[in-house]
C-alpha positions as CSV (number, residue, x, y, z in Angstrom):
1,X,0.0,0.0,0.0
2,X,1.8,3.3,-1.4
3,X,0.8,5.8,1.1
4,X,0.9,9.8,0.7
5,X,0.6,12.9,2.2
6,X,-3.0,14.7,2.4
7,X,-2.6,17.8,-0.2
8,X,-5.7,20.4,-0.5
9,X,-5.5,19.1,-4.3
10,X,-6.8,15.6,-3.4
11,X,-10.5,17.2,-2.6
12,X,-12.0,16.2,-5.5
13,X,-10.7,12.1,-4.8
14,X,-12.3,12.5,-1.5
15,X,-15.1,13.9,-2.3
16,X,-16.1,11.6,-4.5
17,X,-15.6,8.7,-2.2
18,X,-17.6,10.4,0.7
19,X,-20.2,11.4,-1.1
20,X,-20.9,8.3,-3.3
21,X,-22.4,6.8,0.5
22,X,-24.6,8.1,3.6
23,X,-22.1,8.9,6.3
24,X,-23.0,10.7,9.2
25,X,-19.3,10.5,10.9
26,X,-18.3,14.3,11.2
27,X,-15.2,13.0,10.5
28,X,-15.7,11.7,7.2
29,X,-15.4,14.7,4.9
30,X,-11.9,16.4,3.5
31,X,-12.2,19.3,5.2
32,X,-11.9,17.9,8.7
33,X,-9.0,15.6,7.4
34,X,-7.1,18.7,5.6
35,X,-7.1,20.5,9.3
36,X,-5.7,17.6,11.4
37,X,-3.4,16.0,8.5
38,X,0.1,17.6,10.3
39,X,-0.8,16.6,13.8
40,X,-2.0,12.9,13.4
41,X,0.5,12.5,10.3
42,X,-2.9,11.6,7.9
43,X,-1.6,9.6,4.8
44,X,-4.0,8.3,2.2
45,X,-3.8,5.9,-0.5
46,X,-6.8,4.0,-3.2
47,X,-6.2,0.5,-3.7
48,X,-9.0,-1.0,-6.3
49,X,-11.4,1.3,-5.8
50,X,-11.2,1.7,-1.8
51,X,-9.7,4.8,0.1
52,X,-7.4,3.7,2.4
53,X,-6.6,6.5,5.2
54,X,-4.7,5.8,8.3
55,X,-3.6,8.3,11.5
56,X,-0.7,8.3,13.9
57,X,-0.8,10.3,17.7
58,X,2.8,10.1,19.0
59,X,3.9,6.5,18.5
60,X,0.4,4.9,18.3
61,X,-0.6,3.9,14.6
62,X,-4.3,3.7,13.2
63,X,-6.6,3.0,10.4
64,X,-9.5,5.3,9.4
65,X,-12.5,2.3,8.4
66,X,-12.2,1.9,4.2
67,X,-14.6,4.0,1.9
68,X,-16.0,2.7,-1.3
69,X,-18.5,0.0,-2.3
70,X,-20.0,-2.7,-0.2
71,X,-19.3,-5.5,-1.7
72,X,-15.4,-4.3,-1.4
73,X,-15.4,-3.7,2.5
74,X,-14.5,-7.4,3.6
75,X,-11.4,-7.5,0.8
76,X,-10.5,-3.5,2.8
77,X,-10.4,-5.4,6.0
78,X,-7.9,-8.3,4.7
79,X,-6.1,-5.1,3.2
80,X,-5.3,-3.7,6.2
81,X,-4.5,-6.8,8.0
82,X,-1.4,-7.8,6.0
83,X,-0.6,-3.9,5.8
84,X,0.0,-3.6,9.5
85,X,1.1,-7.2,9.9
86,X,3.8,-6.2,7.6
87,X,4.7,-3.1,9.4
88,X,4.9,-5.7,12.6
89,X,2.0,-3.3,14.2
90,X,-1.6,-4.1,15.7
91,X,-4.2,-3.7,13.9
92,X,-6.4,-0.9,15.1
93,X,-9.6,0.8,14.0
94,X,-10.5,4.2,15.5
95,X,-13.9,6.3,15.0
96,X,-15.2,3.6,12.7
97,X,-19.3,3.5,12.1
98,X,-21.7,1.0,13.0
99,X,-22.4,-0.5,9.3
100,X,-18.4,-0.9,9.5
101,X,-18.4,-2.2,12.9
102,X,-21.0,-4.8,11.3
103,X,-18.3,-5.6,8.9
104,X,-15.8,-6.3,11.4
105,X,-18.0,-8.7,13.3
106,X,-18.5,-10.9,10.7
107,X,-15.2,-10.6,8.9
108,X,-13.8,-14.9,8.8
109,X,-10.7,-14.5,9.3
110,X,-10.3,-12.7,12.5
111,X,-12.1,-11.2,15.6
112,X,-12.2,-8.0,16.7
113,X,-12.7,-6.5,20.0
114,X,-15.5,-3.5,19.2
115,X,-16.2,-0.9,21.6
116,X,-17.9,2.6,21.7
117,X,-15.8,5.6,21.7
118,X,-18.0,7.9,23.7
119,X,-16.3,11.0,24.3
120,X,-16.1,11.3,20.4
121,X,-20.1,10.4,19.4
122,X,-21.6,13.5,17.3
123,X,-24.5,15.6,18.6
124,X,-26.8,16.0,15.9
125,X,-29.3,18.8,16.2
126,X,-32.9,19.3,14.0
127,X,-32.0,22.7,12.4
128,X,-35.1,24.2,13.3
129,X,-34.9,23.8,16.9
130,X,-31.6,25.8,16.6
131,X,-33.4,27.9,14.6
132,X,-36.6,28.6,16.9
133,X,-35.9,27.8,20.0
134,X,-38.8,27.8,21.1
135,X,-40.7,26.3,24.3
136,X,-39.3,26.1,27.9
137,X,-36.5,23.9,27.4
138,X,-34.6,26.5,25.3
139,X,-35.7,29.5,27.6
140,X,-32.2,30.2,28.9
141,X,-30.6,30.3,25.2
142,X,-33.3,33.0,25.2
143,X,-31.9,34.8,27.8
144,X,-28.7,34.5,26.4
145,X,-29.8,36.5,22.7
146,X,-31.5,38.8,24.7
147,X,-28.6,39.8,27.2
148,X,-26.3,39.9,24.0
149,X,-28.8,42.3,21.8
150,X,-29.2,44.6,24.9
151,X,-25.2,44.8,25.0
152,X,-24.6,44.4,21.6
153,X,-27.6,46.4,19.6
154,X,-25.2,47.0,16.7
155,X,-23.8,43.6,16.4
156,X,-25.3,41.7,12.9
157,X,-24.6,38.4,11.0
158,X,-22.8,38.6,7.6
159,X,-21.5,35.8,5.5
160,X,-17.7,35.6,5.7
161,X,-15.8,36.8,2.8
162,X,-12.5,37.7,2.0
163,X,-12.8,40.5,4.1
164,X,-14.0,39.0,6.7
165,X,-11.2,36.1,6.7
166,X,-8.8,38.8,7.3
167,X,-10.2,39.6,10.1
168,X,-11.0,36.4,11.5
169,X,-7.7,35.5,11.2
170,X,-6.3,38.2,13.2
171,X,-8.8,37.9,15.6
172,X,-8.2,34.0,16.3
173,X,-4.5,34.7,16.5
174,X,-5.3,36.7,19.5
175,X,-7.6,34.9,21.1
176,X,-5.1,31.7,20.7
177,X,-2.1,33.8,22.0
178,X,-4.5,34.4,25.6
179,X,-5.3,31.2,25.5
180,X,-1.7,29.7,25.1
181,X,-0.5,32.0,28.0
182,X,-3.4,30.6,30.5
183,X,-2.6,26.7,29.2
184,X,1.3,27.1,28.4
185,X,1.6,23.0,29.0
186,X,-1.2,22.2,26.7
187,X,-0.2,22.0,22.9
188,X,-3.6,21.2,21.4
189,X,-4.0,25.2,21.4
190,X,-1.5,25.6,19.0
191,X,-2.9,23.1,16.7
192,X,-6.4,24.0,16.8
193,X,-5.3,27.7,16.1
194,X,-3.0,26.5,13.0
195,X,-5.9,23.6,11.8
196,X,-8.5,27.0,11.8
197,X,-5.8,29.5,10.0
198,X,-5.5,26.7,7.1
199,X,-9.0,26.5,6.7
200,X,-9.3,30.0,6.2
201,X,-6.3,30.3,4.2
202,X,-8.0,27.7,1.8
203,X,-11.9,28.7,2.4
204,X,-13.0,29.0,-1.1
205,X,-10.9,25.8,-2.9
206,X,-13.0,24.6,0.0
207,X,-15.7,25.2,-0.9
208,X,-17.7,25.8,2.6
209,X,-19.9,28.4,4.1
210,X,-19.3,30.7,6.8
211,X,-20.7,33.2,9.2
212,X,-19.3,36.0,11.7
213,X,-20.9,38.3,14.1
214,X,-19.3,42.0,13.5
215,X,-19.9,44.7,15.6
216,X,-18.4,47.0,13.6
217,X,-14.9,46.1,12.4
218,X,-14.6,43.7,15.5
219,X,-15.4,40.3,15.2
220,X,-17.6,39.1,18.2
221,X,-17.9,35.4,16.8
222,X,-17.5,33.5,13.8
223,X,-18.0,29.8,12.3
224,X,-17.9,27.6,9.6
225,X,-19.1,24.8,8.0
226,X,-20.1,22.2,4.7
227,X,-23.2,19.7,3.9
228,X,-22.0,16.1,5.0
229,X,-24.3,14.3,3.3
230,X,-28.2,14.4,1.7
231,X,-29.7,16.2,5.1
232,X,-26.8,17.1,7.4
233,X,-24.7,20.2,7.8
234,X,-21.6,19.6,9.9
235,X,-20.0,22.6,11.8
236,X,-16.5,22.3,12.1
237,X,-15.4,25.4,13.7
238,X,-17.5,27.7,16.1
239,X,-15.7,30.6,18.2
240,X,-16.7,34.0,20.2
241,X,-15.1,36.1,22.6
242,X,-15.3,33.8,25.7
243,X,-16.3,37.5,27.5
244,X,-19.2,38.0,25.5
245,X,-22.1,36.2,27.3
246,X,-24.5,34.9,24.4
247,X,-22.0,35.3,21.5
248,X,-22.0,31.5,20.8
249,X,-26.0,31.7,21.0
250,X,-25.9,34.4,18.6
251,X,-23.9,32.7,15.9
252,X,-24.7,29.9,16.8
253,X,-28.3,30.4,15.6
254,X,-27.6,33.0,12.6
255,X,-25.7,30.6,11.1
256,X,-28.3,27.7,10.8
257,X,-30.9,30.3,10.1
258,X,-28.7,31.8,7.5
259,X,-27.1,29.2,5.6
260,X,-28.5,25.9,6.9
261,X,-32.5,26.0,7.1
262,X,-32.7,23.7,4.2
263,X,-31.1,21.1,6.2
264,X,-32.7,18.7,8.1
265,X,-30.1,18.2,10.9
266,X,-27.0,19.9,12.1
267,X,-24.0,17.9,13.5
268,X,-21.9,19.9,15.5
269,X,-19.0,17.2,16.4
270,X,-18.2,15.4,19.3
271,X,-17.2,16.5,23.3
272,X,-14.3,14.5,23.4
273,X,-14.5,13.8,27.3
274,X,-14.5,17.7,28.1
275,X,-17.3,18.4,30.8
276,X,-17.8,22.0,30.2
277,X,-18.0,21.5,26.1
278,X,-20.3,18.2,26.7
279,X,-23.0,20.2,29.2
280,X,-22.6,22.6,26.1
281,X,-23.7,20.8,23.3
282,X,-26.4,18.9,25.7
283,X,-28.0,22.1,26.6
284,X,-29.0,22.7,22.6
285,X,-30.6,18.7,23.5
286,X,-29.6,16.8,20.5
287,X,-31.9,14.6,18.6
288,X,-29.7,11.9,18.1
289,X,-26.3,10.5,18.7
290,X,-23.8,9.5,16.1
291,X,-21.6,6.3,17.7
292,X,-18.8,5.8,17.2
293,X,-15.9,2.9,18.0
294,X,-12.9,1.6,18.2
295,X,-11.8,-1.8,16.6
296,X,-8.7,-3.9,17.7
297,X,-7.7,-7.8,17.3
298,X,-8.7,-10.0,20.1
């Protein structure tokens, strides 16, 4: 298996491998691989007609489950068996699907211990509920907009441009320098920050949508995002000003409403373990969950 670097020229490959099925792993676009390529060392190959994508974190190797037809995804499995056999590694599946976990469990030739990952399941969200919300159980988010409006009575939603970029990438540089200076010891800051700059170096070869909240020239908030398949949105990025109470409510919902009501449901990732962020994205109370797992010989 001739493996290679992730380049923003390989879209189109990708594309046409995650689109030609239903996935509903926020994970499984070219967007979201492009942004963590240089951290988890992402190398891709196609062997007849199947993606191949594996991962590395410090010394610990990984495959991505195989894309491509059906039919092909027991012949992917024996594929990745005598790949990592012949690197003299274990074979190890992370943030795989359930119709792959399915594949694993009845796979001949070996068995696989299968388990879910969840700190990393995606919260999935009807759009119109992020849209409205309306009735009790959103009555705080309420509270939120209103507080922000009453501070904020200039502030407004515009699509990011060029323009905008600019600005968005001066304004996450120095939101990521106050950060880094709280959190010296934690280098994920420094990743996220240059994962988000790419992006917005590359925004329209990318072809995604995005919004900001300007008050003025300053940006208050900003996000952005890409269909994931026939009635999903996926956001990828969302930040404010962590001083602004009700920024991420704002943006939050101008977003969806703006670029997004045509979607049935909005994914907006996983909480990988992190309390505050998980009591977050319950508070919006998802309508689903998507599982994830990981794989790994028995």
């Amino acid at each position: 298996m001739n493996f290679k670097q992730i380049e923003k020229e390989d879209k189109a490959v990708f594309d046409s491998y995650f689109k030609a099925r239903y996935y509903e792993n926020s994970h499984f676009n070219f967007t979201n691989l492009l942004m963590w390529r240089k951290p988890y060392n992402m190398m891709w190959c196609v062997e007849d007609d199947v993606l191949f994508l594996k991962a590395q974190w410090e010394t610990d190797e990984f495959a991505m489950q195989p894309f491509g037809p059906a039919d092909k995804m027991q012949l992917a499995i024996k594929k990745w068996l005598a790949y990592f056999k012949e690197i003299n590694k274990p074979l190890i599946f992370y943030g795989i699907e359930e119709s792959m976990a399915e594949e694993l469990k009845k796979y001949p030739d070996a068995e696989f211990t299968i388990i879910e990952d969840e700190d990393n399941f995606d919260y999935v969200y009807n759009s119109e509920d992020l849209i409205k919300l309306g009735g009790r159980k959103f009555h705080s988010k309420k509270n939120h907009l209103n507080n922000f409006h009453k501070n904020y009575p200039t502030a407004e939603y515009v699509p990011i441009c060029e323009d905008i970029i600019t600005l968005c990438k001066l304004t996450v540089n120095g939101w990521y320098k106050t950060r880094s200076q709280d959190l010296p010891d934690d280098p994920f800051i420094a990743e996220e920050r240059n994962a988000i700059i790419e992006v917005l170096n590359n925004f329209s070869e990318l072809n995604l949508k995005g919004g900001a909240i300007m008050d003025g020239k300053r940006v208050l908030a900003f996000t952005f995002g890409e269909q994931l398949n026939d009635d999903t949105a996926v956001i990828h990025v969302e930040k404010a000003d962590p001083d602004i109470n009700g920024a991420y409510t704002f943006i939050n919902q101008a977003f969806v409403m703006h670029e997004w009501a045509d979607m049935k449901f909005i994914n907006r990732e996983e909480d990988m373990g992190i309390e505050g962020l998980r009591k977050s994205k319950k508070s919006y109370r998802p309508v689903k969950m998507i599982k994830k797992y990981l794989a790994e010989i028995k």
